[in-house]
Structure formats: structure tokens, C-alpha cells
N, C-alpha and C positions, 0 to 999 in steps of 0.2 A: 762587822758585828757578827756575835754568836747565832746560833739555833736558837738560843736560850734569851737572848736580847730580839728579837724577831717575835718570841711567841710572849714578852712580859710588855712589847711595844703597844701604846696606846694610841688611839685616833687623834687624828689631827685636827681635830677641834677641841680636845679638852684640854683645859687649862691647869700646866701645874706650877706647885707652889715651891719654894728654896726649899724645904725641906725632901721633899719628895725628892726633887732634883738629886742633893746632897745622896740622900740615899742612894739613888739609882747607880748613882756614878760612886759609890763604896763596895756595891754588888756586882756593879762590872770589874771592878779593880779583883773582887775576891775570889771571882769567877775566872779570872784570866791566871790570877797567881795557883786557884786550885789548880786548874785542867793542867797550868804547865807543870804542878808539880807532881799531878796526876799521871803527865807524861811518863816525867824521870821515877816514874812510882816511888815516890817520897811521900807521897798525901794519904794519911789514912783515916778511916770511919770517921775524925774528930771533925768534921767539917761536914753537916747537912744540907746539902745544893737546893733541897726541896723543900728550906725551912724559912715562912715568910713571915713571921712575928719576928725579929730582932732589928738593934738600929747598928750605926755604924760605929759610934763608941763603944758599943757592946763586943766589937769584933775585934777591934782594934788591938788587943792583945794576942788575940790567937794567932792573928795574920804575923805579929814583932816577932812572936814565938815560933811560929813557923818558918820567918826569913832565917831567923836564928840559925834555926835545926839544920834549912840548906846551906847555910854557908859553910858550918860545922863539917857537915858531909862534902860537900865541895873541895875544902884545905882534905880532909883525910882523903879524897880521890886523887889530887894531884898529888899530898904526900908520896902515892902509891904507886903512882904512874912512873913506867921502866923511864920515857923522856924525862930533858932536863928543858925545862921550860923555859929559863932564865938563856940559854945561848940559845933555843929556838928563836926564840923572843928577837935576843942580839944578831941572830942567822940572817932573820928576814927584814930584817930594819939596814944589812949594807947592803942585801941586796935592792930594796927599795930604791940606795941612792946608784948603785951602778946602773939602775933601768934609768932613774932621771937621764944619768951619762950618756946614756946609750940615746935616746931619745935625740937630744942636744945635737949628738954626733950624725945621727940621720936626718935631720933636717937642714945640716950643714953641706949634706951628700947630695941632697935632693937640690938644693939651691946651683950648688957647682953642674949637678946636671944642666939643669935648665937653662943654665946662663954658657957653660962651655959645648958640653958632648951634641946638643940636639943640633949645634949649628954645623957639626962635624956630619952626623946623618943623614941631614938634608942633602951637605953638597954629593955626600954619594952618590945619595937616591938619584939623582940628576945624573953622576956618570953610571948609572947601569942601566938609564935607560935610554942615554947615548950608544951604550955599547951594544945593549938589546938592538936599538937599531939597525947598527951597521950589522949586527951576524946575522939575523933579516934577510936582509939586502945582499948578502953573501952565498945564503943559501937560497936563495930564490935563482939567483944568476948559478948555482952551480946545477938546482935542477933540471933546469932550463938547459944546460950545455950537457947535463947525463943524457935527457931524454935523445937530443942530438944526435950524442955518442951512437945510445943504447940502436935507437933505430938505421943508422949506420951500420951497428953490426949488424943487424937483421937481414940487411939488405945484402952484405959481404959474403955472408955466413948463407943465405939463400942459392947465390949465386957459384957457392964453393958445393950444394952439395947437387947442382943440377948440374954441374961439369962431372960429379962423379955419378950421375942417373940414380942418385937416392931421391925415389920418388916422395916416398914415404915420411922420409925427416924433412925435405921441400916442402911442405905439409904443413908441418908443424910449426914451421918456421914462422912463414906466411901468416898465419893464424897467430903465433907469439906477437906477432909485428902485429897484424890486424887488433890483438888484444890491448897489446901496450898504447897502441895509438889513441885506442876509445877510453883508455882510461891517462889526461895527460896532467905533466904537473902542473901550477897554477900557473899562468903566461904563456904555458908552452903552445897551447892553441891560440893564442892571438899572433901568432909570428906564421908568416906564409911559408916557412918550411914544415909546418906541421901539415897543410893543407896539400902539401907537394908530396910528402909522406904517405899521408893516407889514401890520397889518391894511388900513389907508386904502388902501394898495399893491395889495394883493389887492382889496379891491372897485372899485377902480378899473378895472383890469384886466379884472375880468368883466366889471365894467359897460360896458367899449370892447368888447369881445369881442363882447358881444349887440347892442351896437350897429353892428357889422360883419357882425353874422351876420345882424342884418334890412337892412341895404344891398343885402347878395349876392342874397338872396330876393326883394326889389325887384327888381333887374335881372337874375336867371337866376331864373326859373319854369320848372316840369315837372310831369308828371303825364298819367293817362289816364281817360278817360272811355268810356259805352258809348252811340254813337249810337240815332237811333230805327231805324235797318234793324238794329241789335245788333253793328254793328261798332262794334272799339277803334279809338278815337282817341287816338294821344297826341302831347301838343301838349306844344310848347318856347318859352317865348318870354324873347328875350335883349333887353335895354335896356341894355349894354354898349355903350362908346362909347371912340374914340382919346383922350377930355378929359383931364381932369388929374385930378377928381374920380373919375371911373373907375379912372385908373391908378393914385390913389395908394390908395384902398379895395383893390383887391388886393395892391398891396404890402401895408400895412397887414396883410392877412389873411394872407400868406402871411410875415409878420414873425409872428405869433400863432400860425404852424403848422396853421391852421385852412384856408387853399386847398387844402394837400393833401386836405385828410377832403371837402370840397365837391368836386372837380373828380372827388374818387372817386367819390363819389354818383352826379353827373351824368354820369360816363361807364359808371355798372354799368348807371345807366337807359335810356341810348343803346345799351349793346349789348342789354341783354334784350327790349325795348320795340322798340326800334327795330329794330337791326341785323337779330336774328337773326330777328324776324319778316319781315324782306325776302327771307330765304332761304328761307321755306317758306311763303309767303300770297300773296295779290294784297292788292299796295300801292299805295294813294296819295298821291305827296308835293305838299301846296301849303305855299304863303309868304305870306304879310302883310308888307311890310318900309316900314319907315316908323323913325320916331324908335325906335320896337319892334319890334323882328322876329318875328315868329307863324310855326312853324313846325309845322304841321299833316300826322301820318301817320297814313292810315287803313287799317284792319289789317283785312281779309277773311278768314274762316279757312272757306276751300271742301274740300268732302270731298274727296279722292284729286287734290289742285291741287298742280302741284310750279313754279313759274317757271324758267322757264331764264337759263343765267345774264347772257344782255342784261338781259332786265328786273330783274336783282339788281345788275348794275351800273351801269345804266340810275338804279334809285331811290337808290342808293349816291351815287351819283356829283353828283345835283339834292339830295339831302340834303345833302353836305358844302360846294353851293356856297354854298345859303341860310345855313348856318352859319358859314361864310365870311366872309360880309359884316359881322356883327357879334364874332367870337370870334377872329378870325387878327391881331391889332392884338397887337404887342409890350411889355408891361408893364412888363420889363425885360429887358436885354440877352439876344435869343434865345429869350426865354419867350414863347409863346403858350398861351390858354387853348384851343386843339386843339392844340397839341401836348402839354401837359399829360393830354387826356384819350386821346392818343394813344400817352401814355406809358405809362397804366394798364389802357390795354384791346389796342394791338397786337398784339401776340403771341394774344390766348384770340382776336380777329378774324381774325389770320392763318389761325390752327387750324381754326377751325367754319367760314371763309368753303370755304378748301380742303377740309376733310371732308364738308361738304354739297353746296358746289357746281359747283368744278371740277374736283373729280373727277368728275363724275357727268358730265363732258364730254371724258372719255376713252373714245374710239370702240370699236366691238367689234370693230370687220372693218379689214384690214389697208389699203382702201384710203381709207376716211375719216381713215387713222392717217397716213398721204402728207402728207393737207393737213391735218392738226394745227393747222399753223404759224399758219393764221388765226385761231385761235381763241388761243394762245399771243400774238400782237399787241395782240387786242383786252384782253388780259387785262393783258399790258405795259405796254398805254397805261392803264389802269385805276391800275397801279399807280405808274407818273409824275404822275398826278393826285394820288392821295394823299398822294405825297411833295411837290408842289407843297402842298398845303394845309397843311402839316404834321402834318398825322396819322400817319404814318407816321416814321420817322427815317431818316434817310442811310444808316445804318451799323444798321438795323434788320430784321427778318425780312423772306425776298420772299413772294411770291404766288406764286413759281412755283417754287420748292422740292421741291413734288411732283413736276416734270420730272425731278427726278434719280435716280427710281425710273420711267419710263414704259413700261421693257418691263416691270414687275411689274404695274407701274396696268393696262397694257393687255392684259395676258394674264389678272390676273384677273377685266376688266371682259365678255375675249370668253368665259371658263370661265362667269361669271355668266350672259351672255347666252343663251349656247349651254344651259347647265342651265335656267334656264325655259322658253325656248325646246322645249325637250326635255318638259318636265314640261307645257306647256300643251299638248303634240300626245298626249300618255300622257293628259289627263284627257276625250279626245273622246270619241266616241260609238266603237265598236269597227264597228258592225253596217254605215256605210258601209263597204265591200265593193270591191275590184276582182280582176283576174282578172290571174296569173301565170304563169309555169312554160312546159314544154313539156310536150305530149301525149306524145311520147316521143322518146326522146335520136336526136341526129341519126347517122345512119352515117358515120362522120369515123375516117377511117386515120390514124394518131397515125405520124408520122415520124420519127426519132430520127438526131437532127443528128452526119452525118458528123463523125469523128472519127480523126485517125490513131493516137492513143492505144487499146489493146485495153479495157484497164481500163477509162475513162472510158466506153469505147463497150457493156461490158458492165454496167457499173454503171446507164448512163443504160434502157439494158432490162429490169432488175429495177424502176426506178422506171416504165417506162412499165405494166410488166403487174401492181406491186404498188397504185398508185393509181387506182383506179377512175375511169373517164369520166363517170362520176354526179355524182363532187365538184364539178364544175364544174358542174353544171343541175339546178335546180330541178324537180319536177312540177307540170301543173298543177293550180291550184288560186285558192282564193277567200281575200285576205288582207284585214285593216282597208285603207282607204288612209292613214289614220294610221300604219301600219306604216311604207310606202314613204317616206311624208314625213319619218318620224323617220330612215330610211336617207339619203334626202336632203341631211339637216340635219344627220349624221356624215359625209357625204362631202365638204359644203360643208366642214365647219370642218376637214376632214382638209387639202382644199384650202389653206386661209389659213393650218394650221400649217407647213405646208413652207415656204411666201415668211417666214415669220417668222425671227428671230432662236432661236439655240436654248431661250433661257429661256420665248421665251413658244411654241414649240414642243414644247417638254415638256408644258408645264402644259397645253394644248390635249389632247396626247394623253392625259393621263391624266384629262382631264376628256372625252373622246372615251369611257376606260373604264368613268367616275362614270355616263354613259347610261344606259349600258347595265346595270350596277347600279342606277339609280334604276327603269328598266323592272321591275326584280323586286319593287322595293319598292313605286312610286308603281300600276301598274297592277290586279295581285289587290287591291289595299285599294280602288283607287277602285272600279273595278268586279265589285265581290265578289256584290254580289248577283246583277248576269245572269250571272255567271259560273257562281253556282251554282243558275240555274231554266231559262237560258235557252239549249237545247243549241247555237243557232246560235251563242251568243257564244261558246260554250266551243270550235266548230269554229274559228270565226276566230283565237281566241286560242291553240290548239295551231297552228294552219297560223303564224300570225305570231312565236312564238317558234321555230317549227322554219326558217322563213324569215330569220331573222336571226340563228338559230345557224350557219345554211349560208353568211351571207357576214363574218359574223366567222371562218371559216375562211381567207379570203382577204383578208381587210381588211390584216391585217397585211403582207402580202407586197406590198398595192395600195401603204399606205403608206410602204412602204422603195422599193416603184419611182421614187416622185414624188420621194424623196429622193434620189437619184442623186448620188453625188457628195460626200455631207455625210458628214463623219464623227460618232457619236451615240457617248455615254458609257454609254445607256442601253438597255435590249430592249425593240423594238417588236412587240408581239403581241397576240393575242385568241385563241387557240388553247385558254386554260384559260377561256373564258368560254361557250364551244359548248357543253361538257357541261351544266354551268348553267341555261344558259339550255333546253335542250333537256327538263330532268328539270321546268321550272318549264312548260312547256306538257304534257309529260307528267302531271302531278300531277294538274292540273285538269281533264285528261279522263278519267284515271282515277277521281276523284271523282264525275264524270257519268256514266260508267258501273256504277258503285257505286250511285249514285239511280237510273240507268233499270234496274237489273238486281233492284233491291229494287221498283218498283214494279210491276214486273212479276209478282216472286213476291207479292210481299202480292196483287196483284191475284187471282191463282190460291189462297193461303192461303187469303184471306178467301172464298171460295166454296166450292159443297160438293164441289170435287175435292179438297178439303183432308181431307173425311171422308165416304167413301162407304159406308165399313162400315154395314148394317143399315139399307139404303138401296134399295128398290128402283127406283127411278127418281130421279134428278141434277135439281135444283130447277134454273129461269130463270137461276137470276145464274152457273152454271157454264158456261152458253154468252153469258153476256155480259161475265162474267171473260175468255172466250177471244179474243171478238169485241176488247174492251176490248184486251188484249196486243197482238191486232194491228192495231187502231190507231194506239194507241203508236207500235210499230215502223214502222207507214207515216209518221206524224206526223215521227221521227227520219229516216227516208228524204227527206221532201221538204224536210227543212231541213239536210241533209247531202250531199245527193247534188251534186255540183259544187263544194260548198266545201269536203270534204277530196279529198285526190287520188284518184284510183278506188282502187287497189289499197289504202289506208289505210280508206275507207267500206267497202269488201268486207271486211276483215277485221272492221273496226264492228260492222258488222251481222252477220258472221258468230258473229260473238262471242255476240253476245244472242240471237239466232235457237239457237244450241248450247245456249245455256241457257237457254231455253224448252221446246224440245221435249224436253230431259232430263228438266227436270221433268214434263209432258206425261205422258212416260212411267214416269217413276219414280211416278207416280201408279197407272198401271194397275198395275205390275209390285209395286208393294205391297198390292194392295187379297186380303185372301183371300176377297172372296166379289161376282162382277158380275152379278147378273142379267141378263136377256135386255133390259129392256125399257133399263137403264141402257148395256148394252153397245151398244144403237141407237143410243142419243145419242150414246154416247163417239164411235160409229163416224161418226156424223155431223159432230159437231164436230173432229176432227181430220181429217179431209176437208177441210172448210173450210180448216184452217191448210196442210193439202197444197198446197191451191187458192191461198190466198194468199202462202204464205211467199214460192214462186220471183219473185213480182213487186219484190220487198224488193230485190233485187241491179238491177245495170247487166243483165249476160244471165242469163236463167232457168236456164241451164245453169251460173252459177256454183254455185247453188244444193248439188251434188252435189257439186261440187269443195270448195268451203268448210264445207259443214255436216255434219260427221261422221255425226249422232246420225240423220241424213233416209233413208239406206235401213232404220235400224229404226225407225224414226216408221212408215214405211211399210208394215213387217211388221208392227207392230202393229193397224194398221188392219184389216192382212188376217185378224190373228188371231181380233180382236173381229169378224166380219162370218164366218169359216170354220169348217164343221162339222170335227170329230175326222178323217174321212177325208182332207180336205184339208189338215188340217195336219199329218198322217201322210207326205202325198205332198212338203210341204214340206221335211220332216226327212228326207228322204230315205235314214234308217238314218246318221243325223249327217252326209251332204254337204248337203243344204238350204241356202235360204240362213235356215232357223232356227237350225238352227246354226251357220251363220257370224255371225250377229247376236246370237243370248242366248247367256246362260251356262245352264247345265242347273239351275242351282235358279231363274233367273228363268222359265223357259221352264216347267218342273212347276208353278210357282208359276200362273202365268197359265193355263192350263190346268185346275188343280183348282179354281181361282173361275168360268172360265167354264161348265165342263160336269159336271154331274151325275156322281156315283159310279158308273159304268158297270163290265160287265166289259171291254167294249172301252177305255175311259180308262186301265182299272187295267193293260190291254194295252199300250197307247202309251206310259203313262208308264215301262213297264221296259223300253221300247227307248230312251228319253234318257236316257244314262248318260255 
């Protein structure tokens, strides 16, 4: 149906009547005859498609009139037309009946097939795959008798070329058969000539192998021996040659995989053996060179022997030429048997030759570090030889690699330096001795640099009257010369860290710091025992640490002067190293006076002023106890006096001298009972120490000024030697100078041991109150 019958179609529930019907179906007819003639544009305006008031008798002529008009037109088109329609017409009507023909005759072809040809087909199919079979079966039995063949030749063809000593194509051979075997045709591995084969295959194989591996052995020997002076020898001897026979046994070997495992060998033997004893023995390289080359090194192992590195490159250089002559011959394209061993050991030679010995020829001091260069030439040329030899490669590690670090190489070889250096003047003797300091500070009027600034000019006067003129000067005194020399040896390297680069400028200064640290370590441990028996060393070693506390106060400031001009990332000082050092000289003299102050009292302990109670008279060893003390004290005088500064030995000795006669008297001043004949001696023997003590100091008059305890040392003397009257007059009703010197119960005390229960005693004693 139309567009047009779709959109005039009514639901399907309304009922229509004949007529309507009749209509509809004259409107489809008029509809269908328009549009077609609408097609062939034959239909014009006379015909309203949009017009619903008419019936179908009404139409019925336009439509007659219309058929008319096309059929009209129709006769005049075909009139017109070039064809003739009438033989078109009769064309296709015999060819109609020759397709019947045709038809008839193929189904007659098709029948004849099916009933003759297919059975002809069949029995083919059946002989080709008879015959498939058998060619099969032909070709299976013929691979089977190739492989045979094939491996037959292998074996023929092996055996032909090892009668003529081609190593090389034996090789191949071996290997073609070893190949062929592993890959076989179908059967051929099931039949026990194949397993007889491949076995044949493999001993053949070893059995070329062993016989390649004693060729090599033949012409490359090695090994060491111990002469009769007990040195290693180790000898190389090569019988390697440019021939043919030569060239083709390495190929050969290196077709087996086996030159690499040999040329490994001989070159872990050349570096352990050979090389690296070159860098740390006295070596001897000789040569034999003839049809065999004998390459003889003898190995010296001398205690504390380091060779420098001429003579390492020196026996380098006469080892690689001898090897040379027989081992540098091309085998194949660019292969040598030293470059081979050049190939396996380069690099661990590169490393140990540099970690042993050119570094060890990187200078300490900045001006051997100038001319470097000579030594970087000869080292150049060293390494253009190698590369000439082929031991080295092109495109291989240098020798001078190390250069790319040489301000680290050279700042830690002068830190190295500098710290033994330092450590072998700390392990000397202390006791040589020289003389420092001034007597006393010179009269020097400190100026203070015009300024138009107030501030700066008042600031710079607070620093002139808050830092004393002392800091600047030493007293005199008696120091190691090892001191001065270690100041020396920090001022030297202070020197060469300034001209340096800042890296190795740092590490200078802080190995300038590492000294002066190693002084607290390396010194009390080396010399601990004179330190602790031997009072001189213990002067020299307080004077030497208080001397090198006083110019690490300055050091630092010395070192920023020379630096003028440099800008530093880092703070350069010594200022926390003075106290330090100053508590590490202090220590050890307080320890020595800790032992002279104990042998002193034991000296007196052990005697019988230690116990006079019930005692009338003081046995020998208490005036030789005494005597004893003050020798000591003289003994400490004549090995102190000059080596510490005056006013530091005056207090020394004041020190000890105070606590002697303390004790002294804390003896008498305990005792509750002296006899007459004990208080002679007492009074004798501290006379003596009166007599001697002032000779202890520089002037006798210090004696008074530094020893507290010496005006009542003195009263006491008078005590023990004065009747009651007298020391009545001394006490003067408490001005005396008794009692300016005792307390009232030592002064009773001493008193009722020396004199008898009196009523005159019992008088005196109720006026000390």
C-alpha cells in the first residue's frame, strides 16, 4: 500500500459498507494509474489527488481517456525507437529454447558423471595413497642410511685432517658431527649406531681437547721456585711462535673454549707472581730468548723495602718487552695472546698498580706539588708503552685516573705527612730541654689608633685595658725542644695550607687541629712512666702544654692574617683547645704533687713523730724522717728551679713547704704529754727545717711571704725551748704574738704536755681565754 492508503486507512473496528468499499478500491486504482503516469510524466493538473467529494462513475471516463492518451504515446514511442522490436522479440524467444537445450544436455552430463567418472576417482584416491605410502617408507630408510653416511664422513674426514695436524679444522669437524648427531632424522636415534656415534663424538672431542691442552703446556710454562739465597723465582717460558702450527693450536683452543680458561690462568699468575710483587720487593727481570723464551723474576722480600715507582715501572716495562717478543703475534684478526691477558687482568692492575704506587707519589708540600708534572710524564709514557704492547686497550682504564682527585690525593697525603710527622716528635725524649719566655714583660705603652669615630675609639679602650699584655708573652722558662719543633711543624703546614686550594686548605687546618689532639693522646701514654716518677719530666710537660695553650690563643688569628683576602666557608680557631690543653699539663702536676705530698707524710707517719705518746725521748728515724723531707724538697728545688717560671716553682714549693710544717706542727699540737728530753730534740730538729726551708725559694725572704704556717713553725720552736715566764710574756694578756698564731685550745694544749701541773701553769692557763 501507498503513503496515501496508510493515511485514508480507517480503525479496525469501524464498519464499512459496499459502497464505501467500491469507492476505495476506484481510488486506489486512480491513485496507482496516476503516480504511474506521473512517473512517465504523462499525467497533468487534470487529475486532483487531494479531491474527496467525487464517486467512481464520475471518474471513470477521465481514467478511459487517460489509458487512451498512453497507449497513443506508447505506439508513437516505439514508432520512434532506432530497435526493431518484432526480431528483438523473435531474438529472445530462440534463445529461450536453446537455454531449455542446454539445460537437458547438463543434467545428462551430470547423471554420466555420477554414475561413470566418480567411480574412476575413487579408485585413484586409493592408488595415491598407496603410493604416498610407500615414498614414506623410502624416504624414511634413506634418511636414516644419509645420516649413517653423513656421520661416517665426519669420522673419515676428522681422522684425515689430524694426520695432517690441522688442529683447527679437527675442531670443526668434531663439533659438525657433535651437531649433526643432536639434531637426528626420525629413527635414526632409535638404532644403536646412533648412540655409538655420539658417544664416538664425545671421545673424540676430549680426546682433541687433551691433546690441545698438552700443545699449550708445551709452549706456555710457568711456575715458581725458591732459590738457594731463599728467594722466589718465577719463571715463564713461552715457545710460541708467528708459524702456522702455532696459530692454528690457538685457534683450535680457543674454537674448544679452552684459551679463555688458559690465558686466565696465566694472567692471575702474572699479576700475583709477578706484577704485584714488583710493587712491593726488589726485583730481578732477566730473559733467555732463543727458539724459547725463559723469562726469569726474582723476587726479594726485604723487611721495611718499598721500591719507588721508576723501579716498578722500570721491571714493568723489561717484563712486558721480553714477553713481547714471543706473545704479541696476531692469531686472529686483532687477537693477541697479551692482549688477551690484558683483557683479564687490566683493570685489578690498573687499581693495585695506582693504590700502591702512584699514589704514594703524591708529594706532601705544595712545592714538589708544582712540578708533579714530571712525574705524571713519566707515568704517561709508561702508559703509551702498554698500550703499544697491547696489554692495555684503547678505549681501556688510564693510569692516571687518580689525577682527577689530586687536591684530595694531596691534602690527604700532606694531613698523613704532617700527623707522623707530629706523632714521631711527641714519641722523643721530653727531657732535652731549651729555654723560652721573658724574665719579665717589657714596658710597652699600647697606643690606640686614632679614630674620628667616638664609639670605635671608646670600644678600642675597653679592649686595650680588658686584655691583658701578658697574652701576648710567655714567661721564662724551660720547655722540651720537641715542643718547639712540633710548634714549628704546625706553623710550617699552616704556611702551605694558605698557598693551597681551599679543599686541601681545610683538611690542613683540621689536621693542624688532629695535633694538637693527638698531643693529649700520643704523649701521657708514651711517656707515662717519667711522667709519673720523674719530677723534671712532669716540669717540662706542664711548661710545654701551658706553652702551646698560650699560642693556640693566637694561632688562630696568625692563620686568618696569611689568609688575607680568601673568603672561607668555615671557622678558623683554636681558642677551645687552650683550656684543654692547659687542664692536660695541669693534671699531671697535680698528680706529682699528690706523690711528693704523700711521700712526704708517709716519710713523717712512718717515724715516731707519728706516735710520741709514752715516749720519752723521739728514736733516730724521727730526725731522719725530717732530714729525709728535706731533701726531697731540695732534690724538687734543683730539678725545678729554672724549668718552671719563678713565680709558678714559688708557689710549688710553697705548696709543699705549707704542708710540711703543718704537719710538723699538728704533731706537736696533738701530743698530750712532751717531755723535756723529747722537747730538745723536737726543738732541735725544727731549727734545722727553720735553717733549711728559706734556702727552698729564689730569695729567702720569699719564704715569709709564701709560707703561711712559718711564723708559727717559729712560735713553736720558741715554745718548746721557753719556760712558763716567757710564754707568759709572749701572750701578752692575748696581744702576743701567741695569740696571734694559736687558737686557745691548741695553745692550753701545748702547754699542759710541756710543763708540769703547777700552780703558776694552773695561773697562766686562766688568763688564755
Amino acid at each position: 500500500m501507498t503513503d496515501t492508503q496508510d493515511d485514508t486507512k480507517t480503525p479496525d473496528k469501524e464498519v464499512l459498507d459496499d459502497e464505501t468499499l467500491e469507492k476505495l478500491a476506484v481510488e486506489e486504482l486512480i491513485r496507482e494509474a496516476v503516480q504511474g503516469a506521473a512517473r512517465a510524466e504523462i499525467v497533468g493538473p487534470s487529475v486532483d489527488l487531494h479531491e474527496t467529494n467525487w464517486t467512481p462513475i464520475a471518474k471513470i471516463p477521465i481514467v478511459l481517456k487517460e489509458i487512451e492518451k498512453v497507449k497513443t504515446e506508447m505506439k508513437t514511442f516505439l514508432n520512434n525507437n532506432d530497435f526493431d522490436i518484432s526480431a528483438v522479440l523473435k531474438e529472445s524467444n530462440e534463445l529461450c529454447v536453446e537455454s531449455q537445450q542446454l539445460i537437458k544436455e547438463m543434467k545428462t552430463c551430470k547423471q554420466e558423471i555420477e554414475e561413470v567418472t566418480m567411480d574412476e576417482i575413487l579408485t585413484s584416491i586409493e592408488s595415491h595413497d598407496l603410493i604416498t605410502k610407500e615414498l614414506e617408507a623410502v624416504n624414511f630408510a634413506y634418511k636414516i642410511v644419509s645420516d649413517i653416511i653423513n656421520c661416517g664422513k665426519y669420522v673419515k674426514e676428522f681422522e684425515e685432517r689430524k694426520e695432517d695436524q690441522s688442529y683447527s679444522r679437527a675442531v670443526d669437524i668434531v663439533y659438525d658431527l657433535l651437531t649433526y648427531v643432536d639434531n637426528p632424522s626420525e629413527g635414526f636415534n632409535h638404532l644403536e649406531i646412533y648412540s655409538n656415534a655420539k658417544v664416538t663424538g664425545q671421545l673424540i672431542l676430549e680426546g682433541l681437547m687433551h691433546e690441545l691442552l698438552i700443545e699449550w703446556d708445551r709452549m706456555v710454562n710457568y711456575g715458581t721456585r725458591l732459590d738457594k739465597n731463599n728467594c722466589t723465582v718465577a719463571t715463564i717460558t713461552v715457545a710460541l711462535s708467528e708459524s702456522l702450527s702455532s696459530i692454528d693450536i690457538l685457534n683450535a683452543l680457543d674454537k674448544c673454549k679452552k684459551l679463555e680458561e688458559k690465558v686466565t690462568d696465566l694472567a692471575q699468575f702474572i699479576l700475583k707472581e709477578i706484577l704485584i710483587p714488583f710493587m712491593h720487593h726488589l726485583c730481578l727481570t732477566d730473559s733467555e730468548c732463543d727458539e724459547v723464551s725463559i723469562v726469569c723474576v726474582s723476587i726479594e722480600q726485604k723487611p721495611n723495602y718499598k721500591p719507588t715507582y721508576e723501579e716498578v715501572i722500570g721491571n714493568i716495562r723489561l717484563f712486558f718487552q721480553y714477553l713481547r717478543e714471543k706473545l704479541n703475534f696476531e692469531f686472529k684478526r686483532s687477537v693477541t695472546i697479551i692482549s688477551l691477558i690484558g683483557h683479564q687482568i687490566c683493570e685489578q692492575f690498573c687499581e693495585m698498580i695506582i693504590k700502591n704506587v702512584f699514589i704514594h707519589t703524591v708529594p706532601n708540600n705544595i712545592t714538589d706539588l708544582q712540578s708533579y708534572n714530571l712525574v705524571t710524564t713519566v707515568i704517561q709514557d709508561f702508559q703509551v708503552f702498554l698500550r703499544s704492547v697491547h696489554f692495555l686497550p684503547e678505549n681501556g682504564p688510564s693510569l692516571l685516573s687518580y689525577m682527577d682527585n689530586i687536591d684530595f690525593l694531596f691534602a690527604d697525603k700532606s694531613s698523613q705527612y704532617f700527623l707522623e710527622t707530629a706523632r714521631g716528635i711527641m714519641v722523643k725524649d721530653l727531657s732535652i730541654s731549651m729555654s723560652i719566655g721573658v724574665e719579665k714583660l717589657p714596658n710597652i705603652n699600647r697606643q690606640i689608633k686614632m679614630t674620628n669615630n667616638d664609639d670605635v675609639a671608646e670600644a678600642l679602650s675597653i679592649l686595650d685595658k680588658t686584655i691583658p699584655q701578658s697574652l701576648f708573652y710567655f714567661p721564662r722558662c724551660m720547655i722540651s725542644k720537641t715542643t718547639q719543633e712540633l710548634l714549628d711543624l704546625v706553623y710550617g703546614l699552616m704556611e702551605q695550607a694558605v698557598q693551597c686550594t681551599d679543599v686541601v686548605c681545610r683538611k690542613l687546618y683540621n689536621t693542624s687541629r688532629l695535633i694538637f689532639e693527638l698531643y693529649d693522646a700520643v704523649v701521657p701514654y708514651h711517656h707515662e712512666n717519667f711522667l709519673l716518677t720523674i719530677p723534671q719530666y712532669v716540669a717540662l710537660f706542664h711548661n710545654n702544654c701551658l706553652y702551646l695553650a698560650h699560642n693556640l690563643q693566637t694561632l688562630g688569628d696568625k692563620w686568618l692574617n696569611l689568609m688575607e683576602g680568601r673568603q672561607v666557608n668555615y671557622a678558623i680557631n683554636f681558642v677551645d683547645l687552650v683550656q684543654k690543653m692547659r687542664e692536660l699539663g695541669y693534671k699531671y702536676l697535680t698528680m706529682q704533687m699528690q706523690q711528693q705530698r704523700k711521700q712526704i707524710l708517709d716519710n713523717i707517719r712512718t717515724s715516731d713523730l707519728n706516735c710520741m705518746v709514752g715516749k720519752d725521748a723521739l728514736g733516730e728515724n724521727a730526725e731522719a724522717a725530717i732530714r729525709q723531707c728535706l731533701r726531697q724538697l731540695q732534690l724538687l728545688k734543683n730539678v725545678w728551679i729554672g724549668v718552671f717560671p719563678a713565680n709558678v716553682f714559688t708557689r710549688l714549693m710553697a705548696t709543699l713547704v705549707n704542708m710540711f710544717m703543718g704537719e710538723l706542727i699538728h704533731r706537736v699540737c696533738t701530743v698530750e704529754d712532751i717531755p723535756v728530753e723529747m722537747a730538745t730534740q723536737l726543738t732541735d730538729m725544727y731549727n734545722l727545717v727553720v735553717l733549711k726551708v728559706p734556702h727552698l725559694f729564689h730569695k729567702t725572704a720569699d719564704v715569709e711571704k709564701h709560707v703561711k704556717p712559718w711564723p708559727k713553725f717559729k712560735e713553736v720552736i720558741f715554745v718548746l725551748g721557753a719556760s712558763l715566764r716567757d710564754l707568759d710574756s709572749h701572750w701578752n694578756d692575748g696581744s702576743g704574738p701567741l695569740a696571734i698564731y694559736f687558737s686557745t685550745e691548741e695553745l692550753r694544749s701545748l702547754i699542759k704536755a710541756l710543763f708540769q701541773n703547777t700552780q703558776y701553769r694552773a695561773n697562766f692557763l686562766l688568763k688564755i681565754k
